[in-house]
Structure formats: C-alpha cells, structure tokens
VMD Tcl script that builds the backbone (N, CA, C; Angstrom):
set m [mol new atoms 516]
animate dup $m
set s [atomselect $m all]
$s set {name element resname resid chain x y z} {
  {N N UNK 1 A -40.510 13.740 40.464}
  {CA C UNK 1 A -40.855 12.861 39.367}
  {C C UNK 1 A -40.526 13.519 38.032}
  {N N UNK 2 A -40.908 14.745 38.108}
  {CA C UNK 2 A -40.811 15.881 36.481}
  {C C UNK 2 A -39.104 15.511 36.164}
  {N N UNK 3 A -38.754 16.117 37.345}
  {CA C UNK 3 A -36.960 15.619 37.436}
  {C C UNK 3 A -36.410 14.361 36.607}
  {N N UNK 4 A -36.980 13.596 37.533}
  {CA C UNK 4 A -36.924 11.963 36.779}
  {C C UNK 4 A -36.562 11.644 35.869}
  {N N UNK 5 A -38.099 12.361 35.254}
  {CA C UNK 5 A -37.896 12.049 33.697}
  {C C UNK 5 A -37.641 13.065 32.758}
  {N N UNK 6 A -37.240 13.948 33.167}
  {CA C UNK 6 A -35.766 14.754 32.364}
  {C C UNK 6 A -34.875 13.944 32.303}
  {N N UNK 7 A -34.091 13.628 33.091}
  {CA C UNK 7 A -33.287 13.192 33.535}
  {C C UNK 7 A -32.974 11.774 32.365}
  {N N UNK 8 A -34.044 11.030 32.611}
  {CA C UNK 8 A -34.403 9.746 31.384}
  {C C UNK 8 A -34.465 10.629 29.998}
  {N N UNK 9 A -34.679 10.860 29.832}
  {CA C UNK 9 A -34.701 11.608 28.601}
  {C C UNK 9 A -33.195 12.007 28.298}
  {N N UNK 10 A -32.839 13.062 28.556}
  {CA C UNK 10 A -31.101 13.422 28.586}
  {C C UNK 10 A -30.750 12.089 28.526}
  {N N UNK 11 A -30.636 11.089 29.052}
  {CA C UNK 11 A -30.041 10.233 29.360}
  {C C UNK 11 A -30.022 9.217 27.666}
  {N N UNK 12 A -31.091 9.154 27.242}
  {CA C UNK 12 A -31.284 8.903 26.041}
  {C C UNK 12 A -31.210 9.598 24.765}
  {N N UNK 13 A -31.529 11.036 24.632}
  {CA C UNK 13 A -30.949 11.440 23.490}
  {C C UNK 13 A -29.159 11.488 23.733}
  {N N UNK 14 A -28.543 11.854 24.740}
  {CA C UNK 14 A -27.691 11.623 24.738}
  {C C UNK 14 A -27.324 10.326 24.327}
  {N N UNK 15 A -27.450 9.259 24.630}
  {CA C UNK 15 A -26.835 7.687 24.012}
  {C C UNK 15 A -27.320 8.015 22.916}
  {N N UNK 16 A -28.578 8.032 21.791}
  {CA C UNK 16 A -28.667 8.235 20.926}
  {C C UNK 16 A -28.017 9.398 19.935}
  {N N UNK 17 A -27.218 10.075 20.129}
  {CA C UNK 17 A -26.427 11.306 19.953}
  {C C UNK 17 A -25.016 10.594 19.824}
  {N N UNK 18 A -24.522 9.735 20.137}
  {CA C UNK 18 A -23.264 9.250 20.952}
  {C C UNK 18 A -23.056 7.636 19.864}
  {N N UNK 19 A -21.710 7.524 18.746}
  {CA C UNK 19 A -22.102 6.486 18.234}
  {C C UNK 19 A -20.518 6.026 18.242}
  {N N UNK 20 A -20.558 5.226 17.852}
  {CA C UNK 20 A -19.132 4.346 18.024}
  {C C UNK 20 A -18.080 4.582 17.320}
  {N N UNK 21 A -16.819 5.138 17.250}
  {CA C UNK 21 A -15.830 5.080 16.495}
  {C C UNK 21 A -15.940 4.305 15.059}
  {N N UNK 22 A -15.642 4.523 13.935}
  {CA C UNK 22 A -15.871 4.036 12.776}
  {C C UNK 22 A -14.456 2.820 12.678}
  {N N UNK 23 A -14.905 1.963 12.487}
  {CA C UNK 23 A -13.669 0.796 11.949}
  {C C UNK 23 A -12.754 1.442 11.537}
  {N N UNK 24 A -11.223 1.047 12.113}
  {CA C UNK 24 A -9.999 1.732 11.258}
  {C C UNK 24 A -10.222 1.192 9.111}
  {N N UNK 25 A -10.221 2.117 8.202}
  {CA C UNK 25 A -10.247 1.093 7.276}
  {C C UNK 25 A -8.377 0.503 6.927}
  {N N UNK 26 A -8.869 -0.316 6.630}
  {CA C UNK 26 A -7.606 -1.697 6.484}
  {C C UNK 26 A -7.968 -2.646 4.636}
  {N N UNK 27 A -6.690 -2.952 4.567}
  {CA C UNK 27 A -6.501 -3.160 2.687}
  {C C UNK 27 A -5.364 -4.117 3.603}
  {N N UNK 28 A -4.899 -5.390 2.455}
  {CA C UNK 28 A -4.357 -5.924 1.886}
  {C C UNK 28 A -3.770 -6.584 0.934}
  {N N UNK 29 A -2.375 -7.145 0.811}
  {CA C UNK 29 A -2.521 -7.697 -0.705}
  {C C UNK 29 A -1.178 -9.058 -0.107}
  {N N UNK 30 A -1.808 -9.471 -0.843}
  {CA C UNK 30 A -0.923 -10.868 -1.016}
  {C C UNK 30 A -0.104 -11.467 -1.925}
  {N N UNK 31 A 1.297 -11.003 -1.899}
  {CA C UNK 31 A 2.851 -10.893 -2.982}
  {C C UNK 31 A 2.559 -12.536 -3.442}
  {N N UNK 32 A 2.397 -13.039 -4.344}
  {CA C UNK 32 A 2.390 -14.001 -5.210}
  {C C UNK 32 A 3.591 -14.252 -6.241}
  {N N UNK 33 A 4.486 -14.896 -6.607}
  {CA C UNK 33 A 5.627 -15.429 -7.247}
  {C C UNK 33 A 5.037 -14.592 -8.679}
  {N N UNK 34 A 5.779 -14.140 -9.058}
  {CA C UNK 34 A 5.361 -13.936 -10.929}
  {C C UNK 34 A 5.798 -15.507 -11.900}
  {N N UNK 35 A 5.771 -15.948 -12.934}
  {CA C UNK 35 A 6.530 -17.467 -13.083}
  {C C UNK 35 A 7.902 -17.225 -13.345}
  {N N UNK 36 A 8.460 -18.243 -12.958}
  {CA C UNK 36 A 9.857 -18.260 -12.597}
  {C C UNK 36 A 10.357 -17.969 -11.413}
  {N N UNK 37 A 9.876 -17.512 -10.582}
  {CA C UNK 37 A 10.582 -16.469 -9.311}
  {C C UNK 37 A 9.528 -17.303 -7.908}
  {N N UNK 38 A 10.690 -16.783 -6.966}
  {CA C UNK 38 A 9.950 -17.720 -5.644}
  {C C UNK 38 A 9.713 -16.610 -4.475}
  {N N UNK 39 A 9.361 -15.579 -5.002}
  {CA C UNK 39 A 9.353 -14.229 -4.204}
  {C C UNK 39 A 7.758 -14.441 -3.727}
  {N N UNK 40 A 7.416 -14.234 -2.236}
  {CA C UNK 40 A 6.102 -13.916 -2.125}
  {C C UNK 40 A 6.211 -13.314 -0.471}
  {N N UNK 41 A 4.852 -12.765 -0.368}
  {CA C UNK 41 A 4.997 -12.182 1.126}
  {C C UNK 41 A 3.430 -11.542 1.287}
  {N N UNK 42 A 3.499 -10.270 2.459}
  {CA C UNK 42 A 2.090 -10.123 2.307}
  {C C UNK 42 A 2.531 -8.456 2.524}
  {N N UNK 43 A 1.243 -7.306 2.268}
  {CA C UNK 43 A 1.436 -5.992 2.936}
  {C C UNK 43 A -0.445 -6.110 3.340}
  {N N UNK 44 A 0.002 -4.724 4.483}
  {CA C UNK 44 A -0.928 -4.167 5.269}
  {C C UNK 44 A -0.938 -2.496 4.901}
  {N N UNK 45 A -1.944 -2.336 4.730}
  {CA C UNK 45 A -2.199 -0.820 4.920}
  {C C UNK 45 A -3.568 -0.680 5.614}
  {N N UNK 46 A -3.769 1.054 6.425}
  {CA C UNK 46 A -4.337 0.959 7.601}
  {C C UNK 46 A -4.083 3.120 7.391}
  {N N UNK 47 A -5.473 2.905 7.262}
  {CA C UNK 47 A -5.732 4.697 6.997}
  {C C UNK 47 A -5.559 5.362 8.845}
  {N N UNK 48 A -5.119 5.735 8.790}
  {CA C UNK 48 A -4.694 6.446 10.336}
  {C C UNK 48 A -4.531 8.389 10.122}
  {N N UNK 49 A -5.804 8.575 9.963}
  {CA C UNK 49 A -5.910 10.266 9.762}
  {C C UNK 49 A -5.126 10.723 8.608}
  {N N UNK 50 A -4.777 11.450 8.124}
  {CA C UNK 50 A -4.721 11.322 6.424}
  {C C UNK 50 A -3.440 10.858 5.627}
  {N N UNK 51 A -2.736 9.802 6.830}
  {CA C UNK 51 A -2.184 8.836 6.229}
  {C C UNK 51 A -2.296 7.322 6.160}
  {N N UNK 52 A -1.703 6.836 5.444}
  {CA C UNK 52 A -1.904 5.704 5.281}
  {C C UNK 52 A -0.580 4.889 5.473}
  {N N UNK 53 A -0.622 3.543 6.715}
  {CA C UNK 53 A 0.330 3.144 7.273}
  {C C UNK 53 A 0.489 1.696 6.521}
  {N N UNK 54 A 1.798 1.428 5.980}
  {CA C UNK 54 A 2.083 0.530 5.097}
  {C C UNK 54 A 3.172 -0.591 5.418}
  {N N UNK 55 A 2.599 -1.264 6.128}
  {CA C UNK 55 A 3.696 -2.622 6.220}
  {C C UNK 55 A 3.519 -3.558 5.081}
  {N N UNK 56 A 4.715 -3.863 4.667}
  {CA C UNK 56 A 5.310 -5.224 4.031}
  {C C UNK 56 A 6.601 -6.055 4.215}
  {N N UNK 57 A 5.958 -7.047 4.131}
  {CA C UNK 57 A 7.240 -8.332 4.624}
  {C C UNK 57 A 7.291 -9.798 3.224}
  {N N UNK 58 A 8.061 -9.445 2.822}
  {CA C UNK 58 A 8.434 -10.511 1.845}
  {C C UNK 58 A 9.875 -11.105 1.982}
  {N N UNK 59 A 9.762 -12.277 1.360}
  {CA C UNK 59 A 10.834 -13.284 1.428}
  {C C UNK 59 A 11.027 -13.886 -0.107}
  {N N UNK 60 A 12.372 -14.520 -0.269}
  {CA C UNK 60 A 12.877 -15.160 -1.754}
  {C C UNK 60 A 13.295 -14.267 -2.412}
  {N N UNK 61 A 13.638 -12.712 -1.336}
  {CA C UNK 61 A 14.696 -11.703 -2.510}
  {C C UNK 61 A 16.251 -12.352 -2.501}
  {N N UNK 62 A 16.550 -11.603 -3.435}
  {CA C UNK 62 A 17.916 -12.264 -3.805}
  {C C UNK 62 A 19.186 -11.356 -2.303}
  {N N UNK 63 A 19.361 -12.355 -1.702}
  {CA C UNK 63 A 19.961 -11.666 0.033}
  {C C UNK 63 A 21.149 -10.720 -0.653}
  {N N UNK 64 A 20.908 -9.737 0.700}
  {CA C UNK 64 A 21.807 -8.360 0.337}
  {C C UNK 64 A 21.494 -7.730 -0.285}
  {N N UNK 65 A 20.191 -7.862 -1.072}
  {CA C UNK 65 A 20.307 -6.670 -2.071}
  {C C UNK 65 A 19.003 -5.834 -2.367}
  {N N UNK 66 A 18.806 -4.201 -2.461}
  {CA C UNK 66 A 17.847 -4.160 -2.891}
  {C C UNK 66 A 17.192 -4.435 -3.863}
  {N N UNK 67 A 15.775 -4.023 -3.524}
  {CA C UNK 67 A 14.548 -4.389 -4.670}
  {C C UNK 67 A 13.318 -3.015 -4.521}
  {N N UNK 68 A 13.162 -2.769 -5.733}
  {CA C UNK 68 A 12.175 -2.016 -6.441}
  {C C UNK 68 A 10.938 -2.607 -5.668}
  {N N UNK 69 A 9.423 -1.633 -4.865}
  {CA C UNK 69 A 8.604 -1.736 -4.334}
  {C C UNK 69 A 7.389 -0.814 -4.824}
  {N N UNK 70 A 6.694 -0.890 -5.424}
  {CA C UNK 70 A 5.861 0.304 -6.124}
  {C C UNK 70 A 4.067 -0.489 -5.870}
  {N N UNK 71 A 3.659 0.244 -5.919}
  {CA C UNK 71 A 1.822 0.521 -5.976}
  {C C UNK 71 A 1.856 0.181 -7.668}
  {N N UNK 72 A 0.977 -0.203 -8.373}
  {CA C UNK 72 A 0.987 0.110 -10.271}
  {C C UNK 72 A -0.411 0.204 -9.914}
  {N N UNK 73 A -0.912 0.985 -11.129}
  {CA C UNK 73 A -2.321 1.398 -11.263}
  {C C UNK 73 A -3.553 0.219 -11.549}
  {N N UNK 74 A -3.357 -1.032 -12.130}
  {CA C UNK 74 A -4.203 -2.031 -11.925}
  {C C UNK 74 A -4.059 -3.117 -11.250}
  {N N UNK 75 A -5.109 -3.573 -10.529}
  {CA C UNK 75 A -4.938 -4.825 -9.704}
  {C C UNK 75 A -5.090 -6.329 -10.358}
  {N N UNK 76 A -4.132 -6.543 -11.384}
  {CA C UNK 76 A -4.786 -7.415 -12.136}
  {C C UNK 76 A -3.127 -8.634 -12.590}
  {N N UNK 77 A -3.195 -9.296 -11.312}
  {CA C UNK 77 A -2.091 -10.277 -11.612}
  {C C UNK 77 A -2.024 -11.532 -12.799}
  {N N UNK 78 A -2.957 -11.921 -13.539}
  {CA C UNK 78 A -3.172 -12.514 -14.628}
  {C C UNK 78 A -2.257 -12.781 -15.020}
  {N N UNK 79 A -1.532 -11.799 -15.924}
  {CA C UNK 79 A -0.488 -12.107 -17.006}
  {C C UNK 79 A 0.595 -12.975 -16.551}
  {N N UNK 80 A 1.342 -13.257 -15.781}
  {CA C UNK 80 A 2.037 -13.895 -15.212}
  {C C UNK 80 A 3.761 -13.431 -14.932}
  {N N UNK 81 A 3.791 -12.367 -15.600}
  {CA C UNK 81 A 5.085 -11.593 -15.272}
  {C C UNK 81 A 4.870 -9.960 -14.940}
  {N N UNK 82 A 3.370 -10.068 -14.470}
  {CA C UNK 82 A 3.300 -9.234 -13.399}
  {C C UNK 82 A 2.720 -7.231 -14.415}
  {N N UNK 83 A 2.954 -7.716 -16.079}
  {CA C UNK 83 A 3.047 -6.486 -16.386}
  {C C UNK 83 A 1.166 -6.144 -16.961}
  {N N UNK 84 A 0.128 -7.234 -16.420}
  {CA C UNK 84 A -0.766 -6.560 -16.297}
  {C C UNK 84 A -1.447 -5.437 -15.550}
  {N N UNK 85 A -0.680 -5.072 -14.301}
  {CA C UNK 85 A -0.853 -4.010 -13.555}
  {C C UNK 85 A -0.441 -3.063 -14.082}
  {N N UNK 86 A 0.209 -2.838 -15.260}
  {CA C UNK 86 A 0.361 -1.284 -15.429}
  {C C UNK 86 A 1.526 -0.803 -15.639}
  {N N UNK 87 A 1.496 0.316 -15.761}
  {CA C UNK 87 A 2.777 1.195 -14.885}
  {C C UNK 87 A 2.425 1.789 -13.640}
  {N N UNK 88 A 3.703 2.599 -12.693}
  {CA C UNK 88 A 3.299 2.984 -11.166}
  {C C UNK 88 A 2.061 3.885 -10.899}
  {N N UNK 89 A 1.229 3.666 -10.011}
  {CA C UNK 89 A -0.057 4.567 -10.116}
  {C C UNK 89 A 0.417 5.886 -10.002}
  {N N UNK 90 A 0.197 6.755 -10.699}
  {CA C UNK 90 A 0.482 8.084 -10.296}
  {C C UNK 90 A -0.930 9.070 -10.580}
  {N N UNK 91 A -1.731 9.040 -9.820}
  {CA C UNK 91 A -3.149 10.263 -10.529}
  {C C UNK 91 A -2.357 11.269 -10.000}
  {N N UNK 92 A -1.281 12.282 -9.690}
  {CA C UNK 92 A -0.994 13.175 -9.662}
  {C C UNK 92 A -0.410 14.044 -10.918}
  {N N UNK 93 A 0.294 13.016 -12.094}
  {CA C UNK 93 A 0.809 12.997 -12.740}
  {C C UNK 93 A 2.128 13.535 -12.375}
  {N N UNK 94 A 3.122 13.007 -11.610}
  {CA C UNK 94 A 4.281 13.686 -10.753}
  {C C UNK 94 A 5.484 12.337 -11.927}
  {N N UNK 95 A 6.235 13.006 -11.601}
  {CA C UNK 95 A 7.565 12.278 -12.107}
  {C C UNK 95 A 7.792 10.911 -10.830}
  {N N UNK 96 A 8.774 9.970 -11.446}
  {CA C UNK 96 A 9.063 9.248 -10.861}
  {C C UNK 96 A 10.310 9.995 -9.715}
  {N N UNK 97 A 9.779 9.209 -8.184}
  {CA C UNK 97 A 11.091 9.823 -7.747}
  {C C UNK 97 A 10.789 9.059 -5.987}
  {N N UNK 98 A 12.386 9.722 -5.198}
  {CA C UNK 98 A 12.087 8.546 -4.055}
  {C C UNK 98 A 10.880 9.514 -2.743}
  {N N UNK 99 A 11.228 8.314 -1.967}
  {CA C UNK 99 A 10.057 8.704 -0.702}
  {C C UNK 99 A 10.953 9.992 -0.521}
  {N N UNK 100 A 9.810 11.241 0.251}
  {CA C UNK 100 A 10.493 12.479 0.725}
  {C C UNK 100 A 10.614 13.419 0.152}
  {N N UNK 101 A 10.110 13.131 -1.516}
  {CA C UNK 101 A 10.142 14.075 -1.949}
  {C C UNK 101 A 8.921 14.568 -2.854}
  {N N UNK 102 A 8.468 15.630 -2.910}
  {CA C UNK 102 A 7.438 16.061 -3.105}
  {C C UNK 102 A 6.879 15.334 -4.875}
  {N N UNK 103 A 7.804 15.592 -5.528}
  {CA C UNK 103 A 8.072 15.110 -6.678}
  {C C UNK 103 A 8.157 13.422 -6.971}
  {N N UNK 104 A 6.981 12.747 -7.179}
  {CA C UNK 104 A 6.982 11.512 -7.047}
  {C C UNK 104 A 5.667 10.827 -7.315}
  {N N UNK 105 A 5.647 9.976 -7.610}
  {CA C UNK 105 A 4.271 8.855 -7.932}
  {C C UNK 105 A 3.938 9.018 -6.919}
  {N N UNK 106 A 2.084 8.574 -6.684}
  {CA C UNK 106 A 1.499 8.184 -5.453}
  {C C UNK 106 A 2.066 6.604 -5.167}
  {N N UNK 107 A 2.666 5.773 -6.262}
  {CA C UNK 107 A 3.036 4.514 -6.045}
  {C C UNK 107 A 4.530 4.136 -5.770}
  {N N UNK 108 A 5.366 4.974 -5.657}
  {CA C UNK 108 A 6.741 5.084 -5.384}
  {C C UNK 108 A 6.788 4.436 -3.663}
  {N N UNK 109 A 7.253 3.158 -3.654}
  {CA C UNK 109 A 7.452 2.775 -2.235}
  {C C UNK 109 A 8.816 2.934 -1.712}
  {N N UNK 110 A 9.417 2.901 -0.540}
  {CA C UNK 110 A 10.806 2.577 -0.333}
  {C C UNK 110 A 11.169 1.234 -0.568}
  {N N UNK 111 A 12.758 1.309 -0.839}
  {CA C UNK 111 A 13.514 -0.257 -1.164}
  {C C UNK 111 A 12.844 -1.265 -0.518}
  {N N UNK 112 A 12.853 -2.415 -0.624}
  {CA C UNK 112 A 12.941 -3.738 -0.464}
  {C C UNK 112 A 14.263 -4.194 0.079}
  {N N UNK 113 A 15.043 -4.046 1.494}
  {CA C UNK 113 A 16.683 -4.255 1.386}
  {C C UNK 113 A 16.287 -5.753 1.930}
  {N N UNK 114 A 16.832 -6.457 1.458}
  {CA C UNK 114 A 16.878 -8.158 2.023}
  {C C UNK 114 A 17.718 -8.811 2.455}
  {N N UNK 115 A 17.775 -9.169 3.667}
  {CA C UNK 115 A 18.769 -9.650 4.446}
  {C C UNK 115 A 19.773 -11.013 3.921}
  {N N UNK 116 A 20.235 -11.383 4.842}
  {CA C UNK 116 A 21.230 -12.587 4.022}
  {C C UNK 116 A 20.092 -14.030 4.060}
  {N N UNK 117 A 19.253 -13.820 4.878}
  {CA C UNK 117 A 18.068 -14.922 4.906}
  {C C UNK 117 A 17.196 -14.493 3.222}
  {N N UNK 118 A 17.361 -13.829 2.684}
  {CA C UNK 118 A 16.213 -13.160 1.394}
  {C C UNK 118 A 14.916 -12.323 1.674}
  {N N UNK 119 A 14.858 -12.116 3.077}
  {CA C UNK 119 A 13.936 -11.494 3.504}
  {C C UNK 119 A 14.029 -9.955 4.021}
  {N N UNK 120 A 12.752 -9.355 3.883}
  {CA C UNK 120 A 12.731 -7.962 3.600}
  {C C UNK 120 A 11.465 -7.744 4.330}
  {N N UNK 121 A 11.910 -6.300 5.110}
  {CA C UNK 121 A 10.320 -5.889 5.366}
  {C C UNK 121 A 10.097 -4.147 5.543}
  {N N UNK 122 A 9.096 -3.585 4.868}
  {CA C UNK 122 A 9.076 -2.031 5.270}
  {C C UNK 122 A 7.774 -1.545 5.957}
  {N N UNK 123 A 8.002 -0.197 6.545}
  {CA C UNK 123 A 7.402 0.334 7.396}
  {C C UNK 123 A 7.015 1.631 7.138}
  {N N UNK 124 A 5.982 2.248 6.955}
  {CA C UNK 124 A 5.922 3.363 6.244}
  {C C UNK 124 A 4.737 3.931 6.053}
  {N N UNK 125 A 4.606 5.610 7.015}
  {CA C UNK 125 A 3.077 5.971 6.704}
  {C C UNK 125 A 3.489 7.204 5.427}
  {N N UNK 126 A 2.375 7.321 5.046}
  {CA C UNK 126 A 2.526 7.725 3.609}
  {C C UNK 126 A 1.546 9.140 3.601}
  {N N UNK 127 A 1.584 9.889 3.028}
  {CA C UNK 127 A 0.164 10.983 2.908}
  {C C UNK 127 A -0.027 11.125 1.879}
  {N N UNK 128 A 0.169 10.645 0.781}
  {CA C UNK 128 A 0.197 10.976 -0.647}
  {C C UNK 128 A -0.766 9.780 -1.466}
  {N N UNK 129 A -1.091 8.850 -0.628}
  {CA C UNK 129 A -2.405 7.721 -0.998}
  {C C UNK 129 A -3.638 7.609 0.192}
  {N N UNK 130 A -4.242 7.186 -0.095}
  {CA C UNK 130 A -5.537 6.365 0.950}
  {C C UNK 130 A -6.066 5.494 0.965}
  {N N UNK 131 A -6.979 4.926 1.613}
  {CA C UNK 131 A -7.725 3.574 1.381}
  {C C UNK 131 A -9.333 4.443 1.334}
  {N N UNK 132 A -9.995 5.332 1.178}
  {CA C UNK 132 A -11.172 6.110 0.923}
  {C C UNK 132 A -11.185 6.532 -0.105}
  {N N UNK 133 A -12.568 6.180 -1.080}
  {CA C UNK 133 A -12.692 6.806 -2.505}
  {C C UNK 133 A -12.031 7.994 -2.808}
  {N N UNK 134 A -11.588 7.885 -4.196}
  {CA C UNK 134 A -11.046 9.176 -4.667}
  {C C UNK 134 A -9.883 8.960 -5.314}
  {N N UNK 135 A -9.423 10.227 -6.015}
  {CA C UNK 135 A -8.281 9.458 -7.329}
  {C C UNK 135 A -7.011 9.390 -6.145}
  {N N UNK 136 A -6.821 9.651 -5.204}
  {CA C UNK 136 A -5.675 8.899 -4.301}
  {C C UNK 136 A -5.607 7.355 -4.004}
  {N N UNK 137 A -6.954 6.720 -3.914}
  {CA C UNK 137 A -7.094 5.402 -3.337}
  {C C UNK 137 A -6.181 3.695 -4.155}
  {N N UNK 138 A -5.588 3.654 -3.336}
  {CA C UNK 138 A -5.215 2.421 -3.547}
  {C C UNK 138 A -6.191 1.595 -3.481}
  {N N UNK 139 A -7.250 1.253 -2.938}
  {CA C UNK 139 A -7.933 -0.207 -3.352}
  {C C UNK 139 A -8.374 -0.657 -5.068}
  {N N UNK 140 A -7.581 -1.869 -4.983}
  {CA C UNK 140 A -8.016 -2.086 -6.226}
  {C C UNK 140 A -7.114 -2.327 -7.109}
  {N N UNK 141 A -5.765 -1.408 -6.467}
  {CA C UNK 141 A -4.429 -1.596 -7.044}
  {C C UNK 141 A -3.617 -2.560 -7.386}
  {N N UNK 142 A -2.308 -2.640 -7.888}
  {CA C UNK 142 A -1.784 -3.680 -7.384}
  {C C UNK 142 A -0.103 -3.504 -7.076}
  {N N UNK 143 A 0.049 -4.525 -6.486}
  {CA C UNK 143 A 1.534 -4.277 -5.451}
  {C C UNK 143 A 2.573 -5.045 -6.224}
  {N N UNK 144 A 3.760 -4.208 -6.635}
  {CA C UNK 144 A 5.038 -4.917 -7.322}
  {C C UNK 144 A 6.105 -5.048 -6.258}
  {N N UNK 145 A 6.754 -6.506 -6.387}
  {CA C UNK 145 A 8.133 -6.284 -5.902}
  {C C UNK 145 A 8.953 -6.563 -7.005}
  {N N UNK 146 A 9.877 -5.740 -7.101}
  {CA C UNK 146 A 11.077 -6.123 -8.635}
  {C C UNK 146 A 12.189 -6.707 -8.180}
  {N N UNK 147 A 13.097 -7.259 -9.203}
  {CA C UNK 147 A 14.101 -7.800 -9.282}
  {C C UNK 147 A 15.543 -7.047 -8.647}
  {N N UNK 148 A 15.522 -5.639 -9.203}
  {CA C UNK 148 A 16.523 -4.800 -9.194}
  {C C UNK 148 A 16.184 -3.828 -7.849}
  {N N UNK 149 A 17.319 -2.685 -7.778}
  {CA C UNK 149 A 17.394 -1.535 -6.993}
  {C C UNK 149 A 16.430 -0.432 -7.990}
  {N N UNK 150 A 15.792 0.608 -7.084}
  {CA C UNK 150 A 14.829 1.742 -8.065}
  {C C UNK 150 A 15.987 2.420 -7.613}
  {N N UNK 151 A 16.405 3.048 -9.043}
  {CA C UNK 151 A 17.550 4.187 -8.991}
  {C C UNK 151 A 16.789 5.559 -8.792}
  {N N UNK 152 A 15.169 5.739 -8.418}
  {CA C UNK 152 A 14.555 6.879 -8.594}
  {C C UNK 152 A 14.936 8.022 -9.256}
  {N N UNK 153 A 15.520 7.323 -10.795}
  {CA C UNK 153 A 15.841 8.803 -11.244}
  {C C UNK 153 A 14.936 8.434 -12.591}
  {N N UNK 154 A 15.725 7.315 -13.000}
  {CA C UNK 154 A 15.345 6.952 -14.611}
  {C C UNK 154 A 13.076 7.189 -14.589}
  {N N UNK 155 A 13.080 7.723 -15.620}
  {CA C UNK 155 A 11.697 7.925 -15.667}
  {C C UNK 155 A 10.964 6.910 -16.820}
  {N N UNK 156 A 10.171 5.965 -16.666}
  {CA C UNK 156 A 9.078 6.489 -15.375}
  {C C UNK 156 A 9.041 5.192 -14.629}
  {N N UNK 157 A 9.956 4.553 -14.606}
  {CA C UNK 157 A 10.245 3.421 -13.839}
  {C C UNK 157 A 11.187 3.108 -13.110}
  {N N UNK 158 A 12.208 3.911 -12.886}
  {CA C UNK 158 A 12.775 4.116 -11.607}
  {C C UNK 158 A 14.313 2.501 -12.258}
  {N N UNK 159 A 13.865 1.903 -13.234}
  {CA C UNK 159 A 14.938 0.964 -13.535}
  {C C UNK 159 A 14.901 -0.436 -12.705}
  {N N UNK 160 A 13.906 -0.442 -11.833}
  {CA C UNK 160 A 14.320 -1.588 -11.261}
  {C C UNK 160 A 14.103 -2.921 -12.025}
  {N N UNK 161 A 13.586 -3.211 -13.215}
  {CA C UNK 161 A 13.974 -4.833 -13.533}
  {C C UNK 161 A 12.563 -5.165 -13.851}
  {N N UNK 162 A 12.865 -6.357 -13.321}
  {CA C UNK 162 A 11.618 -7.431 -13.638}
  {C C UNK 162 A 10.504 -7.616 -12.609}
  {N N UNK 163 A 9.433 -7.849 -12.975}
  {CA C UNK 163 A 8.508 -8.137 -11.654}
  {C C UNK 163 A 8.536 -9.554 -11.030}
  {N N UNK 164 A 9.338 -9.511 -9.711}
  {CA C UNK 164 A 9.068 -11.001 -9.466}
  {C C UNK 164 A 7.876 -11.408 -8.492}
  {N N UNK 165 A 7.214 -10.614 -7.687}
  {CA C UNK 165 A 6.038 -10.806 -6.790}
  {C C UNK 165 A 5.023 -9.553 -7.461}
  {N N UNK 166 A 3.579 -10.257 -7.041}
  {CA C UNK 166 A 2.200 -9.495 -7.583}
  {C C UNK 166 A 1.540 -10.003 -6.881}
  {N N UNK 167 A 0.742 -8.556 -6.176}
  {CA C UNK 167 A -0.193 -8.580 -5.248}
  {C C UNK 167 A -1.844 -7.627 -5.481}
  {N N UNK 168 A -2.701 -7.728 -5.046}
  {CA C UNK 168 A -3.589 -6.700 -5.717}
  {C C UNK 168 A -3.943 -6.169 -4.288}
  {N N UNK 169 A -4.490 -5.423 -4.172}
  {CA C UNK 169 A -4.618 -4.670 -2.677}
  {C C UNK 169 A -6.374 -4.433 -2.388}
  {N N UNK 170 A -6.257 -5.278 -1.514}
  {CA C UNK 170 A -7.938 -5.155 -1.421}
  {C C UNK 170 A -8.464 -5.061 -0.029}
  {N N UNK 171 A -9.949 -4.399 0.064}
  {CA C UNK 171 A -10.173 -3.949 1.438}
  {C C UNK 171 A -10.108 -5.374 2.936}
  {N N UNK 172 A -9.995 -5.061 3.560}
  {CA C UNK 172 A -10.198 -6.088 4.719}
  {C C UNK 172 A -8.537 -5.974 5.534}
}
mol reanalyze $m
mol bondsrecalc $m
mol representation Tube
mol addrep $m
C-alpha cells in the first residue's frame, strides 16, 4: 500500500512538473495597395529558435521584374503612399545592405522577383529580427513592397522607388 502511494504521488508531481510546449509565436501583415497601385498580398512570420521564418506572397508586381521588400520602423499605413512607416527599421544602426551580409538593416528583405503572371513570393529565415520583446522585434512594424529593384548599395534606401503595397505586422 506505502508503495502505492508513492507511486501516486511521483505520478503527480511528475504531471505537475511536465507542461506543454509554448505556442510557436506567429505575426502577420496584410500588403494593402498604396493609392494608385494594385499591388497586395499577405506575409507570415513564425519565431523558430532564434530565427525568424518569413514567407511572403504578393501579386500586381509589374511581371519580370524586381521589387524592393523591407520591414520600416512604424506600423502605420494611413498616409496613403505608404511613407508613414518610416524609413527601414534598423535598431542596430547598420548601413543599408543585402541579405548575407553582416552589414545591413534588421529590415532589409530579399527581392520581390515577379513572374510574368505579376506575382512574387519569398522564403526566408532571418536571425537578425524576432517576434519577442526587445529592440529586434518586428511586431508592430510595417511591411513595404516598392516599385523598383533595391540596388543595396545607395544609402539608406537601397533606391528602390515608390511604395506600392503596406502592411503592418501584427501578432497572430
């Protein structure tokens, strides 16, 4: 019987000891036309150990060609040509520059290349942002797609153009 209920016991601090995997955290944002432009689409991001995995798929780029993709430091699509978000988030204070290299915004995305349909989509885990408090975090942000190619040289905007889609990036 003494056995027993050891046994019950272990059995319960153990389950009580023992708790469930924490929700992956997950952000989105939803590419909205700036006026004039018929660009819209959606991205996903998805914290996966201390990166952060970044799909986007948009449509109404101009086919064949790239387009400028950046994070900007406010999430605030209002204005209507997209330039209430800012400039590219950077709390590192790093120069503008492309994926791969150490030297670069936390908001520097890869191209936008768009097929002959106008559609585009990227794939991309990142270590240089997060979705968890702290001056890395994207929530809250907001998501540009531009008009042009980012020549990642010109500073601090990389040259790509105009904003034609605005998205703000929020948890869920």
């Amino acid at each position: 019987m003494k056995s027993l209920f050891a046994f019950a016991a272990a059995t319960i601090l153990l389950a009580a000891c023992q708790t469930t995997p924490p929700e992956p955290l997950r952000a989105t944002a939803q590419l909205q036309p700036t006026k004039g432009n018929k660009t819209f689409g959606e991205a996903t991001f998805e914290q996966v150990g201390d990166k952060v995995r970044v799909v986007v798929f948009v449509q109404g780029l101009k086919p064949g060609q790239e387009h400028g993709l950046h994070i900007h430091e406010v999430g605030d699509c209002s204005s209507g040509d997209g330039m209430s978000t800012k400039g590219h988030f950077n709390p590192f204070g790093k120069p503008h520059g492309p994926q791969g290299s150490a030297e670069r915004h936390a908001g520097d995305l890869p191209a936008l290349k768009a097929n002959k349909a106008g559609r585009a989509n990227v794939q991309i885990d990142l270590d240089i942002i997060t979705l968890t408090p702290g001056p890395a975090s994207i929530i809250g942000r907001g998501l540009i797609a531009h008009a042009d190619p980012d020549d990642y040289k010109t500073q601090p905007t990389g040259n790509a153009g105009a904003r034609i889609a605005c998205g703000v990036i929020q948890p869920g």
